[in-house]
C-alpha positions in Angstrom: 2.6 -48.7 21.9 2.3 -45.8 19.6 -1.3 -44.6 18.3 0.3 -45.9 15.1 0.7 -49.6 16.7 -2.8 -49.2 18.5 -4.5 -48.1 15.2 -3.0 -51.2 13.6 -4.2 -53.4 16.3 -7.3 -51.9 15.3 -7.3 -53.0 11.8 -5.8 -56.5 12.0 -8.6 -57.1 14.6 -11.1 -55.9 12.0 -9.5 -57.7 8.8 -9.1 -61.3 10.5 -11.9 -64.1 9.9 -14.0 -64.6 12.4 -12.3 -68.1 13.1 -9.0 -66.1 13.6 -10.8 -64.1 16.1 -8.9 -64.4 19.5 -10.8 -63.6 22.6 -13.0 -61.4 23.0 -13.3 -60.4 19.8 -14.5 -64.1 19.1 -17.9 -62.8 20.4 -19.4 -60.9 17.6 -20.9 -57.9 20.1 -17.1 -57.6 20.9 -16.1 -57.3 17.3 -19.1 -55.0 16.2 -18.0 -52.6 19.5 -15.1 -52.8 18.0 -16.1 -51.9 14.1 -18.4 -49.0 16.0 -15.7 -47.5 17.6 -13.1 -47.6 14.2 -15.7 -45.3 12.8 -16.6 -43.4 15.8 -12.8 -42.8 16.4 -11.8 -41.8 12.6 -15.5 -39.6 12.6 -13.8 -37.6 15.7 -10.2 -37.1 14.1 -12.1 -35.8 10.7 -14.8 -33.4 13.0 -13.6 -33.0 16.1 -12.2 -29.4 17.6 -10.1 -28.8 20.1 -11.2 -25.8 22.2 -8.8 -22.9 23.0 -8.7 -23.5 26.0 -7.8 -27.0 26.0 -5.1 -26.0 23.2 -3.7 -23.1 25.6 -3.4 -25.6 28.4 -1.4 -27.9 26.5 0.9 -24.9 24.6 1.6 -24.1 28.2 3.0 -27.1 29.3 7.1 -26.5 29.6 8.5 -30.0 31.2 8.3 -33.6 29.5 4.8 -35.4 30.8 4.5 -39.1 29.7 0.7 -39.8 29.0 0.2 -43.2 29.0 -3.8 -44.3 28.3 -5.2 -47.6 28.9 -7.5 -48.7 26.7 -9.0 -51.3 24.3 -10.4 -51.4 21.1 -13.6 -52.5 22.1 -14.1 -49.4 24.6 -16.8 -47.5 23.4 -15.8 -44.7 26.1 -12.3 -44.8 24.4 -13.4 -44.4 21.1 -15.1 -40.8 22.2 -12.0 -39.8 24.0 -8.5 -40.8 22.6 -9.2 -38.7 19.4 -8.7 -35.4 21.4 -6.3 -36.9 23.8 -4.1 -37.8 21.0 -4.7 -34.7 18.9 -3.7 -32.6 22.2 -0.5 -34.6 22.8 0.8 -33.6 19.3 0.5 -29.9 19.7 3.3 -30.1 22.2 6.7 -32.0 21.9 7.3 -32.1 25.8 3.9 -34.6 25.7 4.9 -38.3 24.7 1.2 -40.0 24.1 1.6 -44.2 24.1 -1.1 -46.8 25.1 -1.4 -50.3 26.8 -4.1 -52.3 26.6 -6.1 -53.3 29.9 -6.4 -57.0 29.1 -2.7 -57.5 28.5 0.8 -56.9 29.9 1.7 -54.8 32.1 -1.7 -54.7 33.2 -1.3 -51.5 35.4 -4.7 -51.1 35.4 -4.9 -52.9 38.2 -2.8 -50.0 39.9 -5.6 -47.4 38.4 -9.3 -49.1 39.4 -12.2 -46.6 39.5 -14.5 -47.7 42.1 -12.5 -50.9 42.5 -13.6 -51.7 38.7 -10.5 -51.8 35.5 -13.1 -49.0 33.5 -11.1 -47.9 30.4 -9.8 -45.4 28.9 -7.5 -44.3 31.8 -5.3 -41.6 31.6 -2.0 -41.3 33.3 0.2 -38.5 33.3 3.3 -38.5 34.2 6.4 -36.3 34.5 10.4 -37.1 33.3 11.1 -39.0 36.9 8.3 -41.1 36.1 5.9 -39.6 38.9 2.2 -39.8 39.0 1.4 -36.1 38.1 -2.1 -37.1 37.7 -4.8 -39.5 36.5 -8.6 -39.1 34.4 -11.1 -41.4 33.2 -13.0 -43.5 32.3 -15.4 -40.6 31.2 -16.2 -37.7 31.8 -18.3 -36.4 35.1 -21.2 -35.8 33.2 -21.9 -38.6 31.2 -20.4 -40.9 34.7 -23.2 -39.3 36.6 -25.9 -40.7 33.7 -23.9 -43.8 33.3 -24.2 -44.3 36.8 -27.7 -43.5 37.1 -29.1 -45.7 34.3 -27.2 -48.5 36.3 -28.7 -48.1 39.7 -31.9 -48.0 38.2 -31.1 -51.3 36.3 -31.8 -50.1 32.9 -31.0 -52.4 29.7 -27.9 -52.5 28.6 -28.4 -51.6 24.8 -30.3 -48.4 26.7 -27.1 -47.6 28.6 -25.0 -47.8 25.2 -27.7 -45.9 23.4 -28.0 -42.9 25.7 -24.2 -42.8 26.4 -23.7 -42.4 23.0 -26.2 -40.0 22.4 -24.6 -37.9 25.1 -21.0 -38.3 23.6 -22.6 -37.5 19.8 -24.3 -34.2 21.7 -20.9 -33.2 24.0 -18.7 -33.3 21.0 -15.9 -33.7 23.6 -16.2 -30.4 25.3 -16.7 -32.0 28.5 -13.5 -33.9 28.5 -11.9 -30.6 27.2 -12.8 -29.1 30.1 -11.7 -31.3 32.3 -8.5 -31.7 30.9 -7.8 -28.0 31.1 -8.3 -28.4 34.8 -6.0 -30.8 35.4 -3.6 -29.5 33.4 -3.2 -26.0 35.0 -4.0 -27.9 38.5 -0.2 -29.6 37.4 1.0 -26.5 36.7 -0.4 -24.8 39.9 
């Protein structure tokens, strides 16, 4: 699907009646997530920057790469990260940007597990032959190594969301900038 079709999903998710509500959003954490990251997502699209580095990287790409990112609407981690993903893939017309959603057909998550777990958003690059150039996600390294640590030491879950959020609200999606640069010119090199 096109961010078009995801953003739709988006909004007939959040305009049906709660008896309408397939799973999961017939759990109402699911469908506040999901509300959350609407906001967070359109917040990052109004504020967000993309760094010149990032922007260089992508300018420099020269052969078609097929980015495919799985994700779901109630992904807080996705709602912090396709903003700039999509906002890079339409600075270049080589990049074709569509997403899939983990729960549903094709399901190739299953092909892309992150320490044999289906955590979203996933990015998948791909070149014209349809060849694994490379892969990132769920998050980046930085807020993984807190995520990871407020896990091992067992710590609530609404403190997990809390300071994971606080951390993406601080980054302002430099981290993932970073990163991305990386990989790209690691493509290129």
């Amino acid at each position: 699907m096109t961010f078009k079709d995801y953003s739709d999903y988006f909004e007939l998710i959040l305009s049906r009646k709660d008896e309408e509500q397939p799973a999961p959003y017939d759990n109402p954490h699911y469908l506040d997530y999901t509300k959350l990251n609407s906001t967070r997502m359109n917040r990052w699209f109004k504020t967000g920057n993309l760094t010149p580095e990032f922007t260089a990287a992508i300018q420099q790409i020269d052969t078609f790469q097929h980015w495919i990112i799985i994700t779901e609407p109630w992904c807080g981690d996705a709602a912090h990260s396709i903003p700039f993903l999509e906002m890079a893939g339409r600075l270049n017309p080589l990049i074709k940007v569509t997403y899939e959603l983990r729960d549903s057909e094709p399901f190739r998550i299953e092909q892309y597990l992150t320490n044999k777990g289906k955590s979203i958003p996933k990015l998948i690059i791909r070149n014209a032959d349809n060849y694994d150039l490379a892969t990132w996600g769920p998050r980046p390294k930085d807020c993984q190594a807190l995520y990871t640590r407020l896990t091992a030491e067992k710590a609530d879950f609404d403190l997990v969301k809390t300071e994971i959020q606080k951390w993406y609200n601080a980054n302002k999606g430099k981290d993932l900038q970073e990163e991305m640069t990386v990989l790209l010119q690691g493509i290129r090199g």
